[in-house]
C-alpha positions as CSV (number, residue, x, y, z in Angstrom):
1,X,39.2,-76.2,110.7
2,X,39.7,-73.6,107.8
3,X,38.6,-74.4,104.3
4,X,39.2,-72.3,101.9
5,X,38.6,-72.0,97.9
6,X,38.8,-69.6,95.1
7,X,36.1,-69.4,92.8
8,X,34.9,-67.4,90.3
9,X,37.0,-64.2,91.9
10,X,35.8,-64.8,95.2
11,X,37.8,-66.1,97.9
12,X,35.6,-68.3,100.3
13,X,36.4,-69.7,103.8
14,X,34.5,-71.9,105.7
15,X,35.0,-72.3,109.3
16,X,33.1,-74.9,111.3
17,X,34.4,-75.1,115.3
18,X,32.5,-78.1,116.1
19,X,31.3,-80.3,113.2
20,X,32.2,-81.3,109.8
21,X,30.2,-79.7,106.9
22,X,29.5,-81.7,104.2
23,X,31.4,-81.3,100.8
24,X,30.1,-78.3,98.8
25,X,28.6,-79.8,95.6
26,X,27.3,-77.0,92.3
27,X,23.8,-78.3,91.9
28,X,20.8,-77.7,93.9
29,X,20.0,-80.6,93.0
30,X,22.6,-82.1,95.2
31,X,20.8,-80.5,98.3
32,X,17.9,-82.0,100.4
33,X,15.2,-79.2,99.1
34,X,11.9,-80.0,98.6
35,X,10.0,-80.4,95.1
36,X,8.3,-77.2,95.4
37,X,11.6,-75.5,96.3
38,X,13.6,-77.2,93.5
39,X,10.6,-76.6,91.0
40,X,10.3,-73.0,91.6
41,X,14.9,-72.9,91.2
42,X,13.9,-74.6,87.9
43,X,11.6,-72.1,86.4
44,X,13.6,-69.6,87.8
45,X,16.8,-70.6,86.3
46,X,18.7,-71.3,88.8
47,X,20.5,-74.7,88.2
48,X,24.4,-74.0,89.9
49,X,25.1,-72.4,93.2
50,X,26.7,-69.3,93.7
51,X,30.0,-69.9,95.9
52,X,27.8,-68.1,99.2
53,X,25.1,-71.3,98.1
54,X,27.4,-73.4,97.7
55,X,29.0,-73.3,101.3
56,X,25.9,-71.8,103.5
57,X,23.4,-73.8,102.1
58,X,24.4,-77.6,103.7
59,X,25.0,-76.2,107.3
60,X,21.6,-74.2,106.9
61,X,19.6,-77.1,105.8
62,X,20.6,-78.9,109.3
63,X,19.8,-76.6,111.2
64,X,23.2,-74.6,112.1
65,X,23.9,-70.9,113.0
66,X,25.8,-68.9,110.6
67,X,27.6,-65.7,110.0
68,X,28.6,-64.6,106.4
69,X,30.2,-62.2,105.0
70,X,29.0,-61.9,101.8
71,X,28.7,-58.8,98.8
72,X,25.0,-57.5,97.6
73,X,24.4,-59.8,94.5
74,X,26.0,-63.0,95.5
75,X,23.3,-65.0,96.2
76,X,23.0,-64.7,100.0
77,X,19.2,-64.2,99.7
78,X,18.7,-67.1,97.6
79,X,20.0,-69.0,100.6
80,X,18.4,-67.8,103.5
81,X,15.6,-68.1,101.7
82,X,15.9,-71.7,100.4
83,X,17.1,-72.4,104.3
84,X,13.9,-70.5,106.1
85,X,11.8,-71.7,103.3
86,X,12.6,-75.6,103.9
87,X,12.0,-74.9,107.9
88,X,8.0,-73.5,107.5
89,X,5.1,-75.7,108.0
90,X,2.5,-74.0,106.4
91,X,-0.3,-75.9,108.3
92,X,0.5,-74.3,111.4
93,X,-0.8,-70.8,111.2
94,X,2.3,-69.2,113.6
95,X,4.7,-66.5,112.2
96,X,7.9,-69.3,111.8
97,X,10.6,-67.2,110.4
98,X,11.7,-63.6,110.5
99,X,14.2,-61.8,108.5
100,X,15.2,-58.2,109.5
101,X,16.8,-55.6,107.0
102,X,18.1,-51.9,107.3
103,X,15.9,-50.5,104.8
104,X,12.6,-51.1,103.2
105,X,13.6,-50.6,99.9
106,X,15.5,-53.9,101.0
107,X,12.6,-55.5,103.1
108,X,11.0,-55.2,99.8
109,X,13.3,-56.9,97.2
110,X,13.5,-59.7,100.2
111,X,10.4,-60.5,100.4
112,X,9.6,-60.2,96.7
113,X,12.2,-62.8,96.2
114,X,11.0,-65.2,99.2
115,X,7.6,-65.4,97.1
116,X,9.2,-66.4,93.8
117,X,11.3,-69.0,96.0
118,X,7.7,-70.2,97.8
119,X,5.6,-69.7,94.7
120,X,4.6,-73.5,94.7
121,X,4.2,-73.8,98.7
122,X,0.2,-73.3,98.6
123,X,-1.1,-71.0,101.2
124,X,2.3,-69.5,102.3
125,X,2.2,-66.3,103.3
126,X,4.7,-63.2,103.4
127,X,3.8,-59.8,105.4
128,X,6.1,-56.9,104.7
129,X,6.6,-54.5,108.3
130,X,8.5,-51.9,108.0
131,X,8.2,-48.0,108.4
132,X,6.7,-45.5,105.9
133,X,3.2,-47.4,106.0
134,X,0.6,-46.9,108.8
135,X,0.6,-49.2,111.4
136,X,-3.1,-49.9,111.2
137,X,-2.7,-51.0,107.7
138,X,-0.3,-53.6,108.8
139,X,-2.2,-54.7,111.7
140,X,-5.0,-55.9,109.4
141,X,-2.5,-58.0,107.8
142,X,-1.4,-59.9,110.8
143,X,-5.0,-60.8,111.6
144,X,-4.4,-63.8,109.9
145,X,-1.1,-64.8,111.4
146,X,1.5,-65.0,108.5
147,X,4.1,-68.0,108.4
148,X,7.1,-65.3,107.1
149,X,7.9,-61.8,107.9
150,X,10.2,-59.6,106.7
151,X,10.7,-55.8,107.6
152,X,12.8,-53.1,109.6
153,X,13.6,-53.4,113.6
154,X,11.7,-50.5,114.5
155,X,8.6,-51.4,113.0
156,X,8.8,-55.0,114.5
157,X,9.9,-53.9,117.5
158,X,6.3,-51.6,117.4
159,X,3.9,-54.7,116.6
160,X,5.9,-56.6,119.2
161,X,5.1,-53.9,121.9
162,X,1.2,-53.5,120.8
163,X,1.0,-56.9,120.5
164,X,-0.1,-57.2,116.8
165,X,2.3,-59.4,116.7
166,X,3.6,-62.8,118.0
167,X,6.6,-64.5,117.7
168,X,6.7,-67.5,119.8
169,X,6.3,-69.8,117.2
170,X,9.9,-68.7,115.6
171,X,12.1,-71.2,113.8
172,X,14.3,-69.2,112.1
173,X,15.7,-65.5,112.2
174,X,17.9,-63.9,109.6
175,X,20.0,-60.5,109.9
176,X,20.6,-59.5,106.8
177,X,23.1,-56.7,106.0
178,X,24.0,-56.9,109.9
179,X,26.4,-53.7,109.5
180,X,24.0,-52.0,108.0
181,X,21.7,-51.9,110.9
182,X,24.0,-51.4,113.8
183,X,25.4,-48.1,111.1
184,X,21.5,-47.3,111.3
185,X,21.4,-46.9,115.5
186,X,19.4,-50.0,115.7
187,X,21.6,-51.9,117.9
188,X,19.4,-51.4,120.9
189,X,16.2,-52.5,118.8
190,X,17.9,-55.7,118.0
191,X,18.7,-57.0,121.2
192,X,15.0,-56.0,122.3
193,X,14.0,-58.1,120.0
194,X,16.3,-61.1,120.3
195,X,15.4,-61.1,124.2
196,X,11.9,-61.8,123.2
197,X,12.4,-64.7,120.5
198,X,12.3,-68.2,121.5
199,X,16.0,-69.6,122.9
200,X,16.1,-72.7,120.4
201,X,15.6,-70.3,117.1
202,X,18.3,-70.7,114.0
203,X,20.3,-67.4,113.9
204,X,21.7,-66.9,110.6
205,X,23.7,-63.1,110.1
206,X,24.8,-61.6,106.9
207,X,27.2,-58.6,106.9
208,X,29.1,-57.0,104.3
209,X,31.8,-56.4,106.9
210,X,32.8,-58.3,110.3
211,X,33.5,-55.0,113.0
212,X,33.9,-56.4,116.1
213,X,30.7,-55.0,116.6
214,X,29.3,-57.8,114.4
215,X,31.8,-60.5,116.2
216,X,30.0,-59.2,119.6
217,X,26.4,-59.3,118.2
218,X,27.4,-63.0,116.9
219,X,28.5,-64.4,120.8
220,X,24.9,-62.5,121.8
221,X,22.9,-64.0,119.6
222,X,24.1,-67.4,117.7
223,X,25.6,-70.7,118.9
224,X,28.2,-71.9,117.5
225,X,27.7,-70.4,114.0
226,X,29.8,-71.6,111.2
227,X,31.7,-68.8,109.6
228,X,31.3,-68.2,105.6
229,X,33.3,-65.4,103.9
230,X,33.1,-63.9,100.6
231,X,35.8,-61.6,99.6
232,X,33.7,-58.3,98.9
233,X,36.6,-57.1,96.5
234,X,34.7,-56.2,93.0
235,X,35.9,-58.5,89.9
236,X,38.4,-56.4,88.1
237,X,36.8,-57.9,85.1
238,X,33.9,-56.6,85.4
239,X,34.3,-53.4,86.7
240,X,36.4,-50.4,85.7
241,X,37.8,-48.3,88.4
242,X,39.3,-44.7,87.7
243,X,40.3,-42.1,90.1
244,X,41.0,-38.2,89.4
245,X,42.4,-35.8,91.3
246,X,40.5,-32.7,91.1
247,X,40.5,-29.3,93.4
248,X,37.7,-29.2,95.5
249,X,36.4,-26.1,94.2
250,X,36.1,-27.6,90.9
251,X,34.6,-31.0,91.3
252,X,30.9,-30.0,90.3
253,X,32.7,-29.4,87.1
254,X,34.9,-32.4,86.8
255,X,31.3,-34.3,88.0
256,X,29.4,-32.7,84.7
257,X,32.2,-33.4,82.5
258,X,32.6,-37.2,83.2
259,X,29.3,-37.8,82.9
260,X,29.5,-35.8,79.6
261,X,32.8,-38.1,78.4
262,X,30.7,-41.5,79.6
263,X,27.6,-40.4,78.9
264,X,25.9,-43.6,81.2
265,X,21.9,-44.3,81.1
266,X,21.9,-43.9,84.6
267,X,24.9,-43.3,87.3
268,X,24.0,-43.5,90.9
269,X,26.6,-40.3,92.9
270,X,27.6,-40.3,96.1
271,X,27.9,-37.6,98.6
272,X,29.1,-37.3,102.4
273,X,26.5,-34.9,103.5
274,X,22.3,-34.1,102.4
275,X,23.8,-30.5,101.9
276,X,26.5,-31.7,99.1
277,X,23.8,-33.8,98.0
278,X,21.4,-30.8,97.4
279,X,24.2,-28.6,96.2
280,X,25.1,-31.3,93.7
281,X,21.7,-32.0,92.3
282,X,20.9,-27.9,91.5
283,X,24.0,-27.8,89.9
284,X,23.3,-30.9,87.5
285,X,19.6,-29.8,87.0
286,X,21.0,-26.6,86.2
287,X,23.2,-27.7,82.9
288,X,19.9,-29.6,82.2
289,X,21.3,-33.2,83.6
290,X,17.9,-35.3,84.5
291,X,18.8,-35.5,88.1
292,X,17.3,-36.7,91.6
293,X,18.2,-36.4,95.1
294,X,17.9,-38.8,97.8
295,X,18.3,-38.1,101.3
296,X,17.2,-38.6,104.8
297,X,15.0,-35.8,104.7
298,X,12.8,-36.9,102.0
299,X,9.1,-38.6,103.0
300,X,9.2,-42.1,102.7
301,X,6.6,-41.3,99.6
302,X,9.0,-39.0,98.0
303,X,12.0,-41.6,98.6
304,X,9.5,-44.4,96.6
305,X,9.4,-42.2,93.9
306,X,12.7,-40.9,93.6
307,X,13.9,-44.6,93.8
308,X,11.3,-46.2,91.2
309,X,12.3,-43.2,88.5
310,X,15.7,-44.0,88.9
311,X,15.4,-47.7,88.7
312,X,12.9,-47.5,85.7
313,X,15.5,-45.0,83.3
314,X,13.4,-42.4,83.9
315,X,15.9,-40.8,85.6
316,X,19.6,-40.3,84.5
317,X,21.4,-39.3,87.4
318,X,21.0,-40.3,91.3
319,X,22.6,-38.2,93.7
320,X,22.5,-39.8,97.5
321,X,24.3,-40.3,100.4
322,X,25.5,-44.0,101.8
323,X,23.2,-43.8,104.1
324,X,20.1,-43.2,102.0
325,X,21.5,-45.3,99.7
326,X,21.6,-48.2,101.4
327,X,19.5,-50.9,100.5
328,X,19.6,-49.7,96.8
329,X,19.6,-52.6,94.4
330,X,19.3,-51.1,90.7
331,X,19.5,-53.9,87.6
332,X,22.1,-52.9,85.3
333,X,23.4,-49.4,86.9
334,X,26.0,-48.2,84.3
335,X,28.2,-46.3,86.7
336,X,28.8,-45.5,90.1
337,X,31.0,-42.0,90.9
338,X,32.0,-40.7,94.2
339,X,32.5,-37.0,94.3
340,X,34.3,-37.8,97.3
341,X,36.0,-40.5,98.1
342,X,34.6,-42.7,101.8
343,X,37.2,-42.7,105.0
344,X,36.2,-46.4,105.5
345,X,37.4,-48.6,101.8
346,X,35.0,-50.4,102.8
347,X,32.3,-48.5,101.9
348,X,33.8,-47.8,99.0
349,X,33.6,-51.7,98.0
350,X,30.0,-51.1,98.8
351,X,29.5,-48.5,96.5
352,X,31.3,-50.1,93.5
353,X,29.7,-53.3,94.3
354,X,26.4,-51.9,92.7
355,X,27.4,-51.6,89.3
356,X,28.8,-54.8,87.0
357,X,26.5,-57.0,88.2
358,X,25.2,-60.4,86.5
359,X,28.1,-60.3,83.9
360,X,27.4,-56.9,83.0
361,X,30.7,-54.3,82.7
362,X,30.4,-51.6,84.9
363,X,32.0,-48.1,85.7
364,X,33.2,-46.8,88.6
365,X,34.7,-43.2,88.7
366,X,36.5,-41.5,91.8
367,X,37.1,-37.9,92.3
368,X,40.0,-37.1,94.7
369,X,40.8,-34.0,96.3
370,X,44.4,-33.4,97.1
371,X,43.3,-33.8,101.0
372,X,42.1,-37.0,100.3
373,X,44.9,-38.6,98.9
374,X,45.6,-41.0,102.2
375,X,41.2,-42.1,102.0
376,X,42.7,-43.1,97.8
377,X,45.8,-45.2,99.3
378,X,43.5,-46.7,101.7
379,X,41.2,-48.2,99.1
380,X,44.4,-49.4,97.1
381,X,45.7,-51.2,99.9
382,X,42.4,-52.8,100.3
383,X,41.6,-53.3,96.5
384,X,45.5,-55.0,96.3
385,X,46.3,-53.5,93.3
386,X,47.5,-49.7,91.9
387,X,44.7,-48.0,91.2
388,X,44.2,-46.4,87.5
389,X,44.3,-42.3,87.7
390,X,42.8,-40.1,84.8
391,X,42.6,-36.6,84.0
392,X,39.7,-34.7,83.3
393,X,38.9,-31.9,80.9
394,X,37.4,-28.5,83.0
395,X,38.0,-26.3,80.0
396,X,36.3,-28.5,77.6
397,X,32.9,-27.2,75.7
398,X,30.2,-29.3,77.0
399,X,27.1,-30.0,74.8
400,X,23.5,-30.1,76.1
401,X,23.2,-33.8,77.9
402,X,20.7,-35.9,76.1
403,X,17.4,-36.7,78.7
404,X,16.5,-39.6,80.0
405,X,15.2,-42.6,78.0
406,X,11.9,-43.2,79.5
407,X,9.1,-41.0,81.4
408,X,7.4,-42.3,84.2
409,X,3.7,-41.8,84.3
410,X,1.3,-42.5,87.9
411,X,-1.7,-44.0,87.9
412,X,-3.8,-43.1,90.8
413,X,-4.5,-47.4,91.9
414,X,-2.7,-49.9,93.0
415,X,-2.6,-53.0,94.7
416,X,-5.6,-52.0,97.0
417,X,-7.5,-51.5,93.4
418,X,-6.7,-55.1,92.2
419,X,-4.7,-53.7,89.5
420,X,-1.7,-56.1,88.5
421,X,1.3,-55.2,86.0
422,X,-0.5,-56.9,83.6
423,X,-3.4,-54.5,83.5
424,X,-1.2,-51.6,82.6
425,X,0.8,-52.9,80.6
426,X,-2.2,-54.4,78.3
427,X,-3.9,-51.2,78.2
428,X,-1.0,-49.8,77.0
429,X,-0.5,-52.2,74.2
430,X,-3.4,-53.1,73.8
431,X,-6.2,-49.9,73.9
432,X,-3.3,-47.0,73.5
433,X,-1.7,-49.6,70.7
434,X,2.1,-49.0,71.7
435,X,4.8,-51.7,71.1
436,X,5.8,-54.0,73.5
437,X,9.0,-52.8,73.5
438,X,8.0,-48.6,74.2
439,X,6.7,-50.2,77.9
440,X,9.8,-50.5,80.8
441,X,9.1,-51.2,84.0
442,X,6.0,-51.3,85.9
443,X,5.5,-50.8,90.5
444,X,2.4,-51.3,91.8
445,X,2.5,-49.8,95.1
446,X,-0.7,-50.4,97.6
447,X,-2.4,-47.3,95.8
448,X,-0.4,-45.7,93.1
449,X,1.2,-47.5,90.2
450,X,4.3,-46.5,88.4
451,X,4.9,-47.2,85.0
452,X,7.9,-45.9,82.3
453,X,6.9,-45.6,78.7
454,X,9.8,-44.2,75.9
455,X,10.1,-41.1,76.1
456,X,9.1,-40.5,72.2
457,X,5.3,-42.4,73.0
458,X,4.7,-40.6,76.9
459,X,2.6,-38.2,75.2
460,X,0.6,-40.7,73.7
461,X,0.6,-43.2,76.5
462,X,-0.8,-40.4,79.0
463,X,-3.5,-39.9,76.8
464,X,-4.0,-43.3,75.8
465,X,-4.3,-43.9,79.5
466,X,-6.6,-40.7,81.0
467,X,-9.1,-41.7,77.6
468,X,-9.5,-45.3,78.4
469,X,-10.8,-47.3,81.2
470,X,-8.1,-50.2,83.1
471,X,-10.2,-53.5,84.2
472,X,-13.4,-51.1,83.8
473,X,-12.3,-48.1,86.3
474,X,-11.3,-44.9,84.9
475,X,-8.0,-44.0,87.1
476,X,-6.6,-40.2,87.5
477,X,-2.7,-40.6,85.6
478,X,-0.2,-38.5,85.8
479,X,3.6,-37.5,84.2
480,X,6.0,-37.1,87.2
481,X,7.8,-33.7,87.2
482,X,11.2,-33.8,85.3
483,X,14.2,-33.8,87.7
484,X,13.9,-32.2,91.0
485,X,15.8,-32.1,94.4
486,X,13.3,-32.4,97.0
């Protein structure tokens, strides 16, 4: 049986081979949550379903497979969430449900947003596993067996192996960003693990895309999954789409004089290769563009600060490739350009899918060398509409780009130290006396602490900060270097 319904600019089908779903209703209300889970949608604001909700969430909440295709930003957290959530007893000290992601940038917005789901389930716990951290570190944390955990394959696959870890106890597994992972080599990780999770486990998979890669992995792993798919097609609303054809020998130039003409707080570029990537950052640093790189080859302590600059405005311009990108969720990303245009239009859905979000109007610019003409008519035919061509101005004088808005300063303690947000960002009201509003966003790490002050008040903020004491300790700050391509 096929169901299928427009809303909102997203084009859902449910298929369900072998029992009826109930009837979608808007409200979470309307579902069979518990008052801690419906509490915590309340003072979140969450009060209507997103269409993904809206049709996962009464199959999950019985205990059904699923595969769905769904776009970054729909909601598809939300609802495995709500689903693995409603499934953990928290008296039983067992690990209960496991969610595995590409990235750990992504392991990390996961299971940030599982705890604000399960901040009114007392006693829950959460334990992040993935790469970049030492393994000894983690193991301490799994002393104390945790009901959720969230992280990359590899890094499970390790605790499974020294037995740090234990998984019998499993309820419920989630895939999430399925593609993502197989794209990442870690096919062979997955079904390692899958052999060793209990048989009667819920299997719910999320993918941006269904390869019959994903269709296989499916058969492996699920039974009988209902189907959900969200058209990953960006809302022409929201987001403005413009392609250029430029000579390859003069794209750096076209690159610097778009982002001269838009002028965004903070564009996110994508490259095929780390050397374009490199090539493209020194010549953006060079006309004085605040500019980072982001690549495979960077140290997972590079890559955290490269990503929390960006994210915090303290950085203008990103340059990456897919791959390193992946993962990457930055609120309100003005623009999105691809100095060359992706083979698959898939990935380019992915790319533009990461600016216009939550009603926001985002940009999207293309540049398109004559050779790539065919990879342009591709993404039409997928889009389903003409897409809008420009010309750009080499020739034009270009004046000195204005720097980023905010500065982000380290301070040498984190979340080892006891320090919270709150600490920081009272000193800096508070003791340095800067406004409320000269204060952007604040990461507390395990033991560093990022935070971005306005640019104008960094000076004064870095004193403020080295001069006074944060809840009694004296902690070593820092600026971070301006720009760079590591």
């Amino acid at each position: 049986m096929v169901h299928t319904v427009a809303v909102a600019h997203a084009l859902v089908r449910l298929r369900d081979r072998d029992a009826k779903v109930p009837v979608p209703m808007s409200a979470f209300t309307s579902l069979p949550l518990s008052a801690p889970l419906l509490r915590a949608l309340d003072v979140l604001g969450f009060a209507t379903m997103t269409p993904v909700q809206e049709h996962a969430l009464p199959a999950l909440l019985t205990g059904r497979d699923l595969i769905g295709q769904a776009r970054t930003g729909s909601g598809k957290t939300v609802a495995f969430g709500l689903a693995l959530l409603s499934r953990v007893d928290v008296k039983i000290a067992r690990v209960q449900a496991l969610v595995l992601c590409p990235t750990r940038e992504l392991a990390d917005q996961v299971s940030e947003e599982l705890r604000r789901l399960a901040r009114f389930i007392p006693n829950l716990k959460v334990v992040t596993l993935c790469g970049g951290v030492p393994v000894r570190t983690q193991t301490s944390s799994l002393e104390r067996a945790p009901h959720v955990v969230v992280g990359t394959p590899g890094r499970i696959l390790d605790h499974l192996r020294r037995q740090t870890l234990e998984l019998q106890g499993l309820r419920v597994v989630v895939l999430d960003e399925a593609d993502r992972m197989l794209d990442m080599g870690f096919a062979d990780a997955i079904a390692e693990l899958s052999a060793q999770l209990p048989r009667d486990r819920q299997t719910l998979l999320f993918s941006a895309t269904f390869p019959d890669e994903i269709r296989r992995m499916s058969r492996a792993f699920q039974r009988a999954p209902v189907e959900i798919t969200v058209d990953t097609a960006p809302a022409p609303v929201a987001i403005r789409q413009v392609f250029f054809e430029v000579e390859a020998a003069h794209k750096q130039r076209a690159l610097e004089a778009l982002l001269h003409q838009h002028a965004p707080e903070t564009a996110l570029v994508f490259c095929h290769t780390r050397n374009d990537v490199r090539e493209v950052t020194a010549g953006l640093l060079a006309q004085g563009f605040s500019t980072l790189a982001l690549h495979g080859e960077l140290e997972q302590r590079e890559r955290d600060e490269v990503l929390i600059r960006f994210a915090n405005k303290s950085c203008a311009v990103l340059v990456a490739t897919d791959v390193a990108a992946r993962g990457l969720d930055v609120k309100g990303l003005a623009a999105v350009i691809s100095y060359e245009l992706p083979i698959d239009p898939d990935v380019h859905t992915h790319r533009v899918g990461r600016t216009g979000r939550a009603g926001e109007r985002g940009l999207a610019l293309g540049l398109c060398a004559p050779k790539e003409r065919s990879r342009a008519a591709a993404i039409e035919a997928r889009l389903g509409t003409p897409l809008t061509w420009g010309r750009v101005q080499l020739d034009a004088a270009l004046k000195a780009p204005a720097p980023a808005s905010m500065v982000t300063l380290e301070v040498a303690g984190g979340k080892a130290d006891k320090l919270r947000a709150g600490d920081l960002l009272g000193a800096l009201t508070g003791e340095v006396g800067l406004a409320g509003d000269a204060v952007g966003k604040i990461d507390i790490l395990r033991q560093r602490s990022f935070v971005a002050v306005r640019r104008a008040d960094a000076a004064r903020a870095l004193a403020g900060l080295r001069a006074h004491k944060i809840k009694g300790r004296a902690f070593k700050v820092r600026p971070l270097e301006e720009g760079g391509a590591p």
